[in-house]
HTML snippet that shows the backbone in 3Dmol.js (N, CA, C, O; Angstrom):
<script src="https://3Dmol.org/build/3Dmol-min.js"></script>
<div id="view" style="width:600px;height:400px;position:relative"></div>
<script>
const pdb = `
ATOM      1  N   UNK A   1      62.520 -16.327 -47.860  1.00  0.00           N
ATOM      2  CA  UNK A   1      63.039 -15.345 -46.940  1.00  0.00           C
ATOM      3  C   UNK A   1      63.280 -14.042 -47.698  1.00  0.00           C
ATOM      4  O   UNK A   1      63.795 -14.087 -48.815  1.00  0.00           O
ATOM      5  N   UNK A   2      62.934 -12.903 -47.147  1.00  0.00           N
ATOM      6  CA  UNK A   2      62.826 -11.667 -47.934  1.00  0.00           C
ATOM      7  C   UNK A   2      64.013 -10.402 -46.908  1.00  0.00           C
ATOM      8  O   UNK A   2      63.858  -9.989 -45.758  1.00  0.00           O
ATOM      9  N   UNK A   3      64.994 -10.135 -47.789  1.00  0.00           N
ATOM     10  CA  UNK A   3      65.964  -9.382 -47.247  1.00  0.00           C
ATOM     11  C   UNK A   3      65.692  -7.999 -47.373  1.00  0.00           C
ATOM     12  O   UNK A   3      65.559  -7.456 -48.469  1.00  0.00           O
ATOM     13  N   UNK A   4      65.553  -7.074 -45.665  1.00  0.00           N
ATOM     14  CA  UNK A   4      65.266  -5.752 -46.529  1.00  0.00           C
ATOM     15  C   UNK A   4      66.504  -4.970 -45.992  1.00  0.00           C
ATOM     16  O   UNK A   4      67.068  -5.292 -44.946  1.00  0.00           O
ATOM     17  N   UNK A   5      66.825  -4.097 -46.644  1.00  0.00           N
ATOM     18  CA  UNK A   5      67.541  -3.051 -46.923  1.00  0.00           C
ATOM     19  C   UNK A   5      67.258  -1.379 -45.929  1.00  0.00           C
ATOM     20  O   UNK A   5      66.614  -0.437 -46.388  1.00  0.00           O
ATOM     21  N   UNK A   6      67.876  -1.391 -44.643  1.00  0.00           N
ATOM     22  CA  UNK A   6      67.745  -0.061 -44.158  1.00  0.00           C
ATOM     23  C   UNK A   6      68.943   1.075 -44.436  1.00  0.00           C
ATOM     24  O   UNK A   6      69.944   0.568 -44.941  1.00  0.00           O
ATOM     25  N   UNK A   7      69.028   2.510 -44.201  1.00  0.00           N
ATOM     26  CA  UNK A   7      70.232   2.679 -43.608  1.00  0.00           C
ATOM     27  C   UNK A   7      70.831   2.734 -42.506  1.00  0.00           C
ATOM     28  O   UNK A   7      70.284   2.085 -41.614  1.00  0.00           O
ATOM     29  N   UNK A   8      72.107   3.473 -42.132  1.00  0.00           N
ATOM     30  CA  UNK A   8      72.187   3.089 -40.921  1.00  0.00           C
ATOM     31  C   UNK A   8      71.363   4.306 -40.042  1.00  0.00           C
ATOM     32  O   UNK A   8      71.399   4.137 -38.823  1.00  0.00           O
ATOM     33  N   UNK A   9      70.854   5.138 -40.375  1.00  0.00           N
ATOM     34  CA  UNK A   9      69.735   6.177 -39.848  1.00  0.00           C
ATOM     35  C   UNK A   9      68.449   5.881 -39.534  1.00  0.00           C
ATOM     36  O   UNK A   9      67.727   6.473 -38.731  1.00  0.00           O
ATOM     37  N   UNK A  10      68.177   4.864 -40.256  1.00  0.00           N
ATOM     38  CA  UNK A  10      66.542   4.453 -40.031  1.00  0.00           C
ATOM     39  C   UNK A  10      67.180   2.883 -38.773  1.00  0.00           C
ATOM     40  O   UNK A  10      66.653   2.490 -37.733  1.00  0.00           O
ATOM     41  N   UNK A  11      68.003   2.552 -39.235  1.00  0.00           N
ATOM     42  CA  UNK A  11      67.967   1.288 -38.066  1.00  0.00           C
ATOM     43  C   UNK A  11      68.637   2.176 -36.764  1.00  0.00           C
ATOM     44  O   UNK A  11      68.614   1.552 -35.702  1.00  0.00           O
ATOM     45  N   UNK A  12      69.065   3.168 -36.719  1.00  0.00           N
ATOM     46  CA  UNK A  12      69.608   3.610 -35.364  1.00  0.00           C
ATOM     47  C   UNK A  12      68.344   3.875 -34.939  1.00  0.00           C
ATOM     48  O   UNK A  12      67.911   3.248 -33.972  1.00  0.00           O
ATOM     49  N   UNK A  13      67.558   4.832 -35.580  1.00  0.00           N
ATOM     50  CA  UNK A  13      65.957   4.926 -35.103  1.00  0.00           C
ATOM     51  C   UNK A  13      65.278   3.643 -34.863  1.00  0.00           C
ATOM     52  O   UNK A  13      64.136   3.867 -34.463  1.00  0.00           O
ATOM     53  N   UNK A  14      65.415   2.976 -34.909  1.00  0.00           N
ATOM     54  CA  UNK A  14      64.633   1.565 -35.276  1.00  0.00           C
ATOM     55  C   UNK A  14      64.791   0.826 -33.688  1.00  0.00           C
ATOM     56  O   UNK A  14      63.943   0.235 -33.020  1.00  0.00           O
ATOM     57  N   UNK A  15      66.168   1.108 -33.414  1.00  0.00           N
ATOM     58  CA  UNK A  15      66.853   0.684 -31.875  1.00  0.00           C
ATOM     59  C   UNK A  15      66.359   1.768 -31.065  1.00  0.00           C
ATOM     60  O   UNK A  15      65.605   1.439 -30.148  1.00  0.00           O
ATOM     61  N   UNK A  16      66.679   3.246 -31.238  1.00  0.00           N
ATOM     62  CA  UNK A  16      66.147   3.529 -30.323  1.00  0.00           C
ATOM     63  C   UNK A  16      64.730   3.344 -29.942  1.00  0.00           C
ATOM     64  O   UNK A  16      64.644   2.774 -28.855  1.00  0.00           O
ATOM     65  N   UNK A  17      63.432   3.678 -30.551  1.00  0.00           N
ATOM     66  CA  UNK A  17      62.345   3.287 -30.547  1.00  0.00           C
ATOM     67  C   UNK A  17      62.198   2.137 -29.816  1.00  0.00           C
ATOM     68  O   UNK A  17      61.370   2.040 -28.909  1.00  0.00           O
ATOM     69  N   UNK A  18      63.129   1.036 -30.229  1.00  0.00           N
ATOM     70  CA  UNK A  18      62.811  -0.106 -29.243  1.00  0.00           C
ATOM     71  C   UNK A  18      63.492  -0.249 -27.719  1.00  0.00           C
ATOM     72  O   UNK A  18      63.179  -1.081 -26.867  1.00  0.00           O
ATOM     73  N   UNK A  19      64.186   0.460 -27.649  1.00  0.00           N
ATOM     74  CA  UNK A  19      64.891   0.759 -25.907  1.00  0.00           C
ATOM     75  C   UNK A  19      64.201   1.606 -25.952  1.00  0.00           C
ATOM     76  O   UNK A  19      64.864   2.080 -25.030  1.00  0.00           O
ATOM     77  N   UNK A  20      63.451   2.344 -26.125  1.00  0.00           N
ATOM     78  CA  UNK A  20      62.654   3.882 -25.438  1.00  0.00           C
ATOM     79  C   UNK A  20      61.440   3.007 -24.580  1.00  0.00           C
ATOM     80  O   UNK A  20      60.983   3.269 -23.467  1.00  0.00           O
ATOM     81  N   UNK A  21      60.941   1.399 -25.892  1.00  0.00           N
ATOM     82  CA  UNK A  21      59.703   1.342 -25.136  1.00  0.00           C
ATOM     83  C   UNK A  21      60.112   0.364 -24.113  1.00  0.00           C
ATOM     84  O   UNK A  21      59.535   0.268 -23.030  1.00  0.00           O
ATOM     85  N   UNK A  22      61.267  -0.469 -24.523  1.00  0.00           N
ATOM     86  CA  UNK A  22      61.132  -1.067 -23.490  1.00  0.00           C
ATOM     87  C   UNK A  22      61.297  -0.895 -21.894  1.00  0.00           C
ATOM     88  O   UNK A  22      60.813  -1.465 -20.916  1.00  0.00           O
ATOM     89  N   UNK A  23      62.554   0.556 -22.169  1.00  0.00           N
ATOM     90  CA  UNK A  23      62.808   1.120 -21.058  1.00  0.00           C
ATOM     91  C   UNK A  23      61.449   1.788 -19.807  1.00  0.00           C
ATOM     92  O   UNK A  23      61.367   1.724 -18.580  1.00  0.00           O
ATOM     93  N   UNK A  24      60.639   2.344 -20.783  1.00  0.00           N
ATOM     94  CA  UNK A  24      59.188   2.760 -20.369  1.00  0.00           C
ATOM     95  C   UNK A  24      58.195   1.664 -19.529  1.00  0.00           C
ATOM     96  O   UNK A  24      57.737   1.795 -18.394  1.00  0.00           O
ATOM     97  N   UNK A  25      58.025   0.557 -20.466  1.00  0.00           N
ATOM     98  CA  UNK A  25      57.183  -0.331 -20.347  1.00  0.00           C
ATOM     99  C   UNK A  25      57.482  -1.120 -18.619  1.00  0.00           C
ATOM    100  O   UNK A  25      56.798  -1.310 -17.613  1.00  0.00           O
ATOM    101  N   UNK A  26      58.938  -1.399 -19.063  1.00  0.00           N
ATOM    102  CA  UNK A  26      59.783  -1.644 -17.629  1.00  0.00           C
ATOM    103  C   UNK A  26      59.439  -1.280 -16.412  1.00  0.00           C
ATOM    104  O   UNK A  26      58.948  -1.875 -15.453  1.00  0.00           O
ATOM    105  N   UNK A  27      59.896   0.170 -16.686  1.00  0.00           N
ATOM    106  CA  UNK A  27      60.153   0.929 -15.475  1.00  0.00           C
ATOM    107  C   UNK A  27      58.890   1.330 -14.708  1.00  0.00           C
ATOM    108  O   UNK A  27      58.813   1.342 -13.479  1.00  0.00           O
ATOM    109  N   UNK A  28      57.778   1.700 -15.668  1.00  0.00           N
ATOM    110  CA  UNK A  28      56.209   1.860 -15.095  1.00  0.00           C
ATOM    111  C   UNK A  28      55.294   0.724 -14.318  1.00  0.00           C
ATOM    112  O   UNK A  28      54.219   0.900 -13.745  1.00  0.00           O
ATOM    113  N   UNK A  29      56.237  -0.798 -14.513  1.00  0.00           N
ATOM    114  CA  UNK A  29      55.826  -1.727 -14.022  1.00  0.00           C
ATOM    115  C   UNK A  29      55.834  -1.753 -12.817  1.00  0.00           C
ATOM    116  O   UNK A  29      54.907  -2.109 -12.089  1.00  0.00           O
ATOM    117  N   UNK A  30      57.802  -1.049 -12.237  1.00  0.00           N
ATOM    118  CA  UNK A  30      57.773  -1.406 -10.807  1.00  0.00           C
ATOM    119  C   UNK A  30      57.833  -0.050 -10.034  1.00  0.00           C
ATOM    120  O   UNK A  30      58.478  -0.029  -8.986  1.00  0.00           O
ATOM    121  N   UNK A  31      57.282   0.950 -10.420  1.00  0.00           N
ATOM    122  CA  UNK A  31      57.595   1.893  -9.686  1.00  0.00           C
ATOM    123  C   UNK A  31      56.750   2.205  -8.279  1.00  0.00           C
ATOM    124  O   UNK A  31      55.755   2.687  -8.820  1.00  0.00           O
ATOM    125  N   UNK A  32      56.509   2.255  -7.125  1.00  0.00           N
ATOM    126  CA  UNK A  32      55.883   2.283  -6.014  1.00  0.00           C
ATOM    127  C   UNK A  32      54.955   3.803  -6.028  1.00  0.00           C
ATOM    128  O   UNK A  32      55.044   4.493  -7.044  1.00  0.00           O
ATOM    129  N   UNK A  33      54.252   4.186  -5.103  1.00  0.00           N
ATOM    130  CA  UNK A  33      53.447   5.333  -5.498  1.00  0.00           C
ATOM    131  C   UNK A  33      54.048   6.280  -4.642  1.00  0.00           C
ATOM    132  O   UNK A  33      53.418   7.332  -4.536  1.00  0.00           O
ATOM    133  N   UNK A  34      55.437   6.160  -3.798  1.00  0.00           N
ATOM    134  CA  UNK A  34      55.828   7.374  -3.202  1.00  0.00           C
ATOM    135  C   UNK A  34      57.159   7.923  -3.975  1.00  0.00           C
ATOM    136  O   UNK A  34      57.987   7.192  -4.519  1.00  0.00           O
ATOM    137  N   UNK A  35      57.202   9.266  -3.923  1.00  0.00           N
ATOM    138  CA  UNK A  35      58.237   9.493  -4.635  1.00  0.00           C
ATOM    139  C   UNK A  35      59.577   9.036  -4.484  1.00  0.00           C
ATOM    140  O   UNK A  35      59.799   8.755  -3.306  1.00  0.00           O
ATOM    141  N   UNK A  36      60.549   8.858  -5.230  1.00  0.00           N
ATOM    142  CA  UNK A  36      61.429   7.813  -5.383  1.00  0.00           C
ATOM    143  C   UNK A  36      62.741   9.103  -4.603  1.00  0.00           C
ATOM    144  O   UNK A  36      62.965  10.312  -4.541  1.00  0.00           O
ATOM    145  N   UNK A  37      63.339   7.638  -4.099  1.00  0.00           N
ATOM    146  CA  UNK A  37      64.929   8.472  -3.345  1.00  0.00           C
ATOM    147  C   UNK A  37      65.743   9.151  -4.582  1.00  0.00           C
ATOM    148  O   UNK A  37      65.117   9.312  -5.629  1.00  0.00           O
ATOM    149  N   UNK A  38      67.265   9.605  -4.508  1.00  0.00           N
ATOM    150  CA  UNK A  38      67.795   9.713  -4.879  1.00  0.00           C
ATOM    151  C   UNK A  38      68.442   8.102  -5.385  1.00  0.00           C
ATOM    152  O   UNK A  38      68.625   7.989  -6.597  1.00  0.00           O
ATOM    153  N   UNK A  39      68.634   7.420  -4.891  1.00  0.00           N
ATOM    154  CA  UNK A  39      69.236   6.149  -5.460  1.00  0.00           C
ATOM    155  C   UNK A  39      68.501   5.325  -6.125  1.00  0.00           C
ATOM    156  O   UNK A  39      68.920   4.637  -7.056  1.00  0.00           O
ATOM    157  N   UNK A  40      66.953   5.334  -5.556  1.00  0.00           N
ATOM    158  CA  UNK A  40      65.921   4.934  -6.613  1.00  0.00           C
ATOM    159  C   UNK A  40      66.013   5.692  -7.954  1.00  0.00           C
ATOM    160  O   UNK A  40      66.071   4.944  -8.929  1.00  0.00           O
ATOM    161  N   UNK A  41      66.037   6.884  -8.188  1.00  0.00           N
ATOM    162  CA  UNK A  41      66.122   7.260  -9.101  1.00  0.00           C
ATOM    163  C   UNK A  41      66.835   7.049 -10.056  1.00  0.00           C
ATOM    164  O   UNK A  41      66.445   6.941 -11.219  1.00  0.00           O
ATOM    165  N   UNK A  42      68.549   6.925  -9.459  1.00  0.00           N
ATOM    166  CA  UNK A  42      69.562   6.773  -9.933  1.00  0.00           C
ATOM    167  C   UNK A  42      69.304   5.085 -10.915  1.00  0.00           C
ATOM    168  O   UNK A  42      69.332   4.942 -12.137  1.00  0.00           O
ATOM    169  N   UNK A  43      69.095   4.146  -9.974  1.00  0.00           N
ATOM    170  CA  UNK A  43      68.445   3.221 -10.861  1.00  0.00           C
ATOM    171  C   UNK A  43      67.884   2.925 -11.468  1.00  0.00           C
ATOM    172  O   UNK A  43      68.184   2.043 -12.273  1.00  0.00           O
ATOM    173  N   UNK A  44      66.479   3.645 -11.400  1.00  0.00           N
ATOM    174  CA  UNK A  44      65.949   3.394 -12.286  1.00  0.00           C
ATOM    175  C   UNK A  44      66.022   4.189 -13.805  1.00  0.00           C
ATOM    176  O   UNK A  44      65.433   3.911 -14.850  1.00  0.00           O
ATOM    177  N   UNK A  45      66.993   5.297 -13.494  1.00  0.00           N
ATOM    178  CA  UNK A  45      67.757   5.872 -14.777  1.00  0.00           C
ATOM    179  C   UNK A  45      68.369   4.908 -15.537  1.00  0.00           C
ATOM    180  O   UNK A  45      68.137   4.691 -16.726  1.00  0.00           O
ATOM    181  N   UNK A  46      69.693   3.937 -14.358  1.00  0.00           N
ATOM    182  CA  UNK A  46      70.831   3.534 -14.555  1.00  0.00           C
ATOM    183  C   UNK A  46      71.965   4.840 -15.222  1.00  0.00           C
ATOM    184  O   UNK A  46      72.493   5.073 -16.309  1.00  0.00           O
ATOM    185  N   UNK A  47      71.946   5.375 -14.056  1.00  0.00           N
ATOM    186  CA  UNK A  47      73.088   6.042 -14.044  1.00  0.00           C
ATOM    187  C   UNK A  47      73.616   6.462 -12.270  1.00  0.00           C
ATOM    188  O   UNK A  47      72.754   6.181 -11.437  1.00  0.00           O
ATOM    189  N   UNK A  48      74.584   6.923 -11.858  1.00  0.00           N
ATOM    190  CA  UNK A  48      75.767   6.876 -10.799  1.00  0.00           C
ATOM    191  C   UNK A  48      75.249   8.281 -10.138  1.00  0.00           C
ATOM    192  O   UNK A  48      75.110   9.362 -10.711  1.00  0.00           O
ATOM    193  N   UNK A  49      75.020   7.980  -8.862  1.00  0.00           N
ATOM    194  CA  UNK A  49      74.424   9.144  -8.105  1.00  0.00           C
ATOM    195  C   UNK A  49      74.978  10.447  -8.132  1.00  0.00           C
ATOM    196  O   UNK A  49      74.263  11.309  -7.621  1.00  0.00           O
ATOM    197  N   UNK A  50      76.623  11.006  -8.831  1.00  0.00           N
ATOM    198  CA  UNK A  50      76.773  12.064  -9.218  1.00  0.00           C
ATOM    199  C   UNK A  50      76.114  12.082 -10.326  1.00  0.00           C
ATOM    200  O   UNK A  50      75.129  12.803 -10.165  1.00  0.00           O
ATOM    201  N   UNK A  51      76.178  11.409 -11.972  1.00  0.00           N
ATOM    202  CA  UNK A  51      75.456  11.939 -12.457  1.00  0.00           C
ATOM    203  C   UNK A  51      74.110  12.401 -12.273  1.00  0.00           C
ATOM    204  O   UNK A  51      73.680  13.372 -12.896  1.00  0.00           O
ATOM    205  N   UNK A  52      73.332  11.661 -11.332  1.00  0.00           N
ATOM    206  CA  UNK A  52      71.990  12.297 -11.087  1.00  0.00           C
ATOM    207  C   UNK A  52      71.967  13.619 -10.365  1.00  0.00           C
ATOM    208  O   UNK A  52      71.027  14.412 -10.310  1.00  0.00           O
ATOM    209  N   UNK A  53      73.174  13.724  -9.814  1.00  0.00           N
ATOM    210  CA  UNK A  53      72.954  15.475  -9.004  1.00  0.00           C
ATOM    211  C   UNK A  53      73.175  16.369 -10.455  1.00  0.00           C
ATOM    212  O   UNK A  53      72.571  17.315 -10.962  1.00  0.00           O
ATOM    213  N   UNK A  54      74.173  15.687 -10.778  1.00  0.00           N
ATOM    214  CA  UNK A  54      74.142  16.687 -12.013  1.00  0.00           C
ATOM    215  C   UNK A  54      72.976  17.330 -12.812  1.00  0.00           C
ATOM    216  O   UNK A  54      72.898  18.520 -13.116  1.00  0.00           O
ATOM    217  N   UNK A  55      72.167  16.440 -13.076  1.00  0.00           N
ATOM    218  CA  UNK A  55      71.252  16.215 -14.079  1.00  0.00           C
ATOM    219  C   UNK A  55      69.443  17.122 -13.084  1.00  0.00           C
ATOM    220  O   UNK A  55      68.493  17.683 -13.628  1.00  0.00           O
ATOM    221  N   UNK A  56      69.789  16.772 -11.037  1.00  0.00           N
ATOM    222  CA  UNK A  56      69.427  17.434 -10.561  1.00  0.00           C
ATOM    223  C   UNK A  56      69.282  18.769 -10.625  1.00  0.00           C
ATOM    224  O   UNK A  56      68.243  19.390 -10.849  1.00  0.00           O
ATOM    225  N   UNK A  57      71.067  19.463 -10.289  1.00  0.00           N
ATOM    226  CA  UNK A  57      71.248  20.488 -10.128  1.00  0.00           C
ATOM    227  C   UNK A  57      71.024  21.468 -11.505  1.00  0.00           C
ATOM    228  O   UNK A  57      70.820  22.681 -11.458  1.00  0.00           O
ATOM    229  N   UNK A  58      71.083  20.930 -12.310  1.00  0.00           N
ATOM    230  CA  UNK A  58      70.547  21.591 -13.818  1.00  0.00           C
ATOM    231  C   UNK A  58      69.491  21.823 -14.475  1.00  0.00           C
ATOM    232  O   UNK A  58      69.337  22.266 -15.613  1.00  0.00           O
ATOM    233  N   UNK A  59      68.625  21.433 -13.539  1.00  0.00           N
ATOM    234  CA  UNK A  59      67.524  21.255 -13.448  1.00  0.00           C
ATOM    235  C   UNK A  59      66.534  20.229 -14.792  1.00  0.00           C
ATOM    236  O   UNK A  59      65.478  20.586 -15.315  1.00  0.00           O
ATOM    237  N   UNK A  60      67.137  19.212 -15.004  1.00  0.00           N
ATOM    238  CA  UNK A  60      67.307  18.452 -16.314  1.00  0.00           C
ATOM    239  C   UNK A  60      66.028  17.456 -15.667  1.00  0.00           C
ATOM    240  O   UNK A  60      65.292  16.705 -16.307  1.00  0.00           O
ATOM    241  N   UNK A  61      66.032  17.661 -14.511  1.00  0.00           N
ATOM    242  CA  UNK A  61      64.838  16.720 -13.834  1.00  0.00           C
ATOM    243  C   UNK A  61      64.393  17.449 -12.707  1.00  0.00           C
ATOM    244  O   UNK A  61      65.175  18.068 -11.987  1.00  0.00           O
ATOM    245  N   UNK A  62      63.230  17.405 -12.531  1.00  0.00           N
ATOM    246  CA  UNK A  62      62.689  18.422 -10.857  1.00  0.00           C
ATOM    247  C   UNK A  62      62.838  17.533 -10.186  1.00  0.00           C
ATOM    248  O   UNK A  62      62.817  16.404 -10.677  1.00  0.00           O
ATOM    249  N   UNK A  63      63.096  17.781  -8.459  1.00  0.00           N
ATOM    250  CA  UNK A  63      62.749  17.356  -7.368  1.00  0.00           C
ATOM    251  C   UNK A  63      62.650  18.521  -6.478  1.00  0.00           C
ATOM    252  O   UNK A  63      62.893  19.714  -6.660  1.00  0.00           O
ATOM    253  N   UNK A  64      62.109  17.662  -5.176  1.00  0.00           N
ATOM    254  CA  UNK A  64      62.185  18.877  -3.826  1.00  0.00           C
ATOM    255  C   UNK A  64      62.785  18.004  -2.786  1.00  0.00           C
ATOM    256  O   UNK A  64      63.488  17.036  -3.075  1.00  0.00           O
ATOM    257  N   UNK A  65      62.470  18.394  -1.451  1.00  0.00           N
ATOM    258  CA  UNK A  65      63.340  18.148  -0.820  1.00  0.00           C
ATOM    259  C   UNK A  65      62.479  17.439   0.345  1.00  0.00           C
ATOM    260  O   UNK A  65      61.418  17.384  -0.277  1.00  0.00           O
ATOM    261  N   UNK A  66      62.192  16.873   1.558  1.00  0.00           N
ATOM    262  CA  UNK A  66      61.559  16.202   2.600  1.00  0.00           C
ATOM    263  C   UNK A  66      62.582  16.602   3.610  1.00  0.00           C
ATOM    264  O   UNK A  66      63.356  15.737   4.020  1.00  0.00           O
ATOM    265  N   UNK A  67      62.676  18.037   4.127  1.00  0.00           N
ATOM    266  CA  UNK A  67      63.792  17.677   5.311  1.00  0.00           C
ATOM    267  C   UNK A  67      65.023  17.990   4.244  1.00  0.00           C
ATOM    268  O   UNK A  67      65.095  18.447   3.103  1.00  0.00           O
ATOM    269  N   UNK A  68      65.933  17.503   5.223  1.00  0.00           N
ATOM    270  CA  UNK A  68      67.518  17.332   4.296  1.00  0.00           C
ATOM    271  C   UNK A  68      67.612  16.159   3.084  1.00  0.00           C
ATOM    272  O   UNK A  68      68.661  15.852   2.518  1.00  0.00           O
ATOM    273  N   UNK A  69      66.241  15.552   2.802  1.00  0.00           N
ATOM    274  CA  UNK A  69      66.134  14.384   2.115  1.00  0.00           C
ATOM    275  C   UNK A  69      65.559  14.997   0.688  1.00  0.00           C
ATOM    276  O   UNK A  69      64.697  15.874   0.637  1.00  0.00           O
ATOM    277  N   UNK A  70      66.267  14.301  -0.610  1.00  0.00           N
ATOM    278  CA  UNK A  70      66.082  14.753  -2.149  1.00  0.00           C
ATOM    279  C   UNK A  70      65.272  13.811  -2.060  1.00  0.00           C
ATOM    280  O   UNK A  70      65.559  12.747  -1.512  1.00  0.00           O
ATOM    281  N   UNK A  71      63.906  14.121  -2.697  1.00  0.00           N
ATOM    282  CA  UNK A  71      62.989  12.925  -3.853  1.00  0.00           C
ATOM    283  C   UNK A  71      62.711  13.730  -4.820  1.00  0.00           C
ATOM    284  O   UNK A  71      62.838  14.940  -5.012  1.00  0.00           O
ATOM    285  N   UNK A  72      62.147  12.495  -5.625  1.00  0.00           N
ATOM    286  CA  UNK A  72      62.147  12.791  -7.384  1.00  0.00           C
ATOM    287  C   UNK A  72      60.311  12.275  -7.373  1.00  0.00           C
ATOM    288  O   UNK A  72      59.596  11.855  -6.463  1.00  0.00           O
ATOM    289  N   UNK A  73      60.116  12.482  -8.457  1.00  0.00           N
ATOM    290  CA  UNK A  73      58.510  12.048  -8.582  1.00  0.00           C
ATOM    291  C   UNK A  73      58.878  11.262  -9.912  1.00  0.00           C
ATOM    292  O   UNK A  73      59.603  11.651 -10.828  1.00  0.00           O
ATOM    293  N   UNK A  74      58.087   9.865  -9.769  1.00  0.00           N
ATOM    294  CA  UNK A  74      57.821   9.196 -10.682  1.00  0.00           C
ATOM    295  C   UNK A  74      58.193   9.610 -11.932  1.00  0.00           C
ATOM    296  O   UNK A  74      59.180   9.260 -12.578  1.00  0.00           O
ATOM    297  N   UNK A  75      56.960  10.709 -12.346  1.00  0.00           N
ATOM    298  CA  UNK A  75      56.397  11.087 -13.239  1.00  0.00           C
ATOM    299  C   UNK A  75      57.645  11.843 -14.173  1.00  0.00           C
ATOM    300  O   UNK A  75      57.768  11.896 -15.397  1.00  0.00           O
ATOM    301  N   UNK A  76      58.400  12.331 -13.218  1.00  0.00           N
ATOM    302  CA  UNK A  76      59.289  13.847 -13.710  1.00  0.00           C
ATOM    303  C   UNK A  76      60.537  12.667 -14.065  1.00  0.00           C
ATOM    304  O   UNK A  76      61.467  13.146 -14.715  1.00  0.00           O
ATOM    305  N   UNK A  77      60.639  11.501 -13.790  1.00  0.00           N
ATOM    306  CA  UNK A  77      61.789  10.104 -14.171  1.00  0.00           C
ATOM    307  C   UNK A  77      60.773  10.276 -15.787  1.00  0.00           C
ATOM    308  O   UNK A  77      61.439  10.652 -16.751  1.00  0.00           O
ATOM    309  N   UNK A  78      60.155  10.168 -15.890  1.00  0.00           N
ATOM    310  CA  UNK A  78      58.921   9.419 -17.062  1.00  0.00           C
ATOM    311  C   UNK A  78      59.352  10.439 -17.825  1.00  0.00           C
ATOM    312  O   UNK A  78      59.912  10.226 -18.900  1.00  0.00           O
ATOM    313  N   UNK A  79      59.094  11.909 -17.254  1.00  0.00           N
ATOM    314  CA  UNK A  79      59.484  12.915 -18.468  1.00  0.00           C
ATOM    315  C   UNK A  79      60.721  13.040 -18.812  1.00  0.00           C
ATOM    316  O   UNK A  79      60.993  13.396 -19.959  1.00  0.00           O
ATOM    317  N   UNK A  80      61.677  12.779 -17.909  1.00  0.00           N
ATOM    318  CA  UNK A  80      63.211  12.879 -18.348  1.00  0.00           C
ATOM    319  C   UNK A  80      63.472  11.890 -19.562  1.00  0.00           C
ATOM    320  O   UNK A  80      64.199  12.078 -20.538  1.00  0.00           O
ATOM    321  N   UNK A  81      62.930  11.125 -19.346  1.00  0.00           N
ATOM    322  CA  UNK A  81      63.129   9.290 -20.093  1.00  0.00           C
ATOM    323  C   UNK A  81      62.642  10.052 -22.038  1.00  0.00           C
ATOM    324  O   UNK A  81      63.253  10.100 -23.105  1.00  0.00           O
ATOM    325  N   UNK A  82      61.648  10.374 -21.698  1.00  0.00           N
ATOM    326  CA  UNK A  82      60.730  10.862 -22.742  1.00  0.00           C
ATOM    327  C   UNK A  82      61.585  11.802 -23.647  1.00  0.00           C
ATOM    328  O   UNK A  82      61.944  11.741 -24.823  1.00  0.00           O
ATOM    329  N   UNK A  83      61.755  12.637 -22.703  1.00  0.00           N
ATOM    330  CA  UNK A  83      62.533  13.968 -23.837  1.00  0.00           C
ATOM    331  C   UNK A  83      64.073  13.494 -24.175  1.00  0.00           C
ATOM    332  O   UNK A  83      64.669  13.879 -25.181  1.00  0.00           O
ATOM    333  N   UNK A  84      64.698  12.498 -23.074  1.00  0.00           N
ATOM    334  CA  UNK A  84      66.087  12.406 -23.756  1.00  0.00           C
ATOM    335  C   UNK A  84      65.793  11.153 -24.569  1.00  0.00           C
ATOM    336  O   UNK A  84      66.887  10.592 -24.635  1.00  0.00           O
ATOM    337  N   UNK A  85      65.117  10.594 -25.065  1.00  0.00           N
ATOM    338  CA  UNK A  85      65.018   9.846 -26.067  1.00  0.00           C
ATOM    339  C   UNK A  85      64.226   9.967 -27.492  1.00  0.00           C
ATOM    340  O   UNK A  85      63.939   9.156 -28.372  1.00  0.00           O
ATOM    341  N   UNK A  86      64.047  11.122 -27.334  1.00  0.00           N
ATOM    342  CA  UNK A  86      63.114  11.901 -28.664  1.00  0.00           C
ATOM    343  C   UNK A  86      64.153  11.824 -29.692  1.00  0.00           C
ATOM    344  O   UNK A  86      63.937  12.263 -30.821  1.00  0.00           O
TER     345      UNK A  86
END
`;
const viewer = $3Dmol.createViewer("view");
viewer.addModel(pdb, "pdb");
viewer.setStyle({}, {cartoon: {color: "spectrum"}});
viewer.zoomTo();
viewer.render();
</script>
């Protein structure tokens, strides 16, 4: 058995890398091809439908609107995911 030696900088990288993909790998599995609600979104973030207005209104993620109705696009979940885990 061979013991290796990280610090704690390379193993924090080491974790994230591995929740980035799994989070990815996941989420691209079940996503449907119409753009996702506000609560879809929220889930499939896993985070609480104020934080997602937040993160809305800041424009930290695009959406538009259907009517009085918020959707998000897939894709723009994919890029949020992407850049806050760089």
């Amino acid at each position: 058995m061979e013991i290796i030696v990280i610090t704690k900088e390379e193993l924090r990288e080491l974790i994230k890398e591995a929740v980035k993909e799994a989070i990815v790998s996941n989420k691209s599995e079940s996503k449907p091809s119409s753009p996702a609600t506000r609560r879809e979104a929220s889930h499939f973030l896993g985070v609480s439908l104020p934080t997602l207005d937040i993160l809305l209104k800041t424009n930290q993620i695009k959406s538009f609107n259907i009517g009085r109705q918020v959707r998000i696009n897939w894709s723009d979940l994919d890029n949020y995911i992407n850049t806050k885990w760089k």
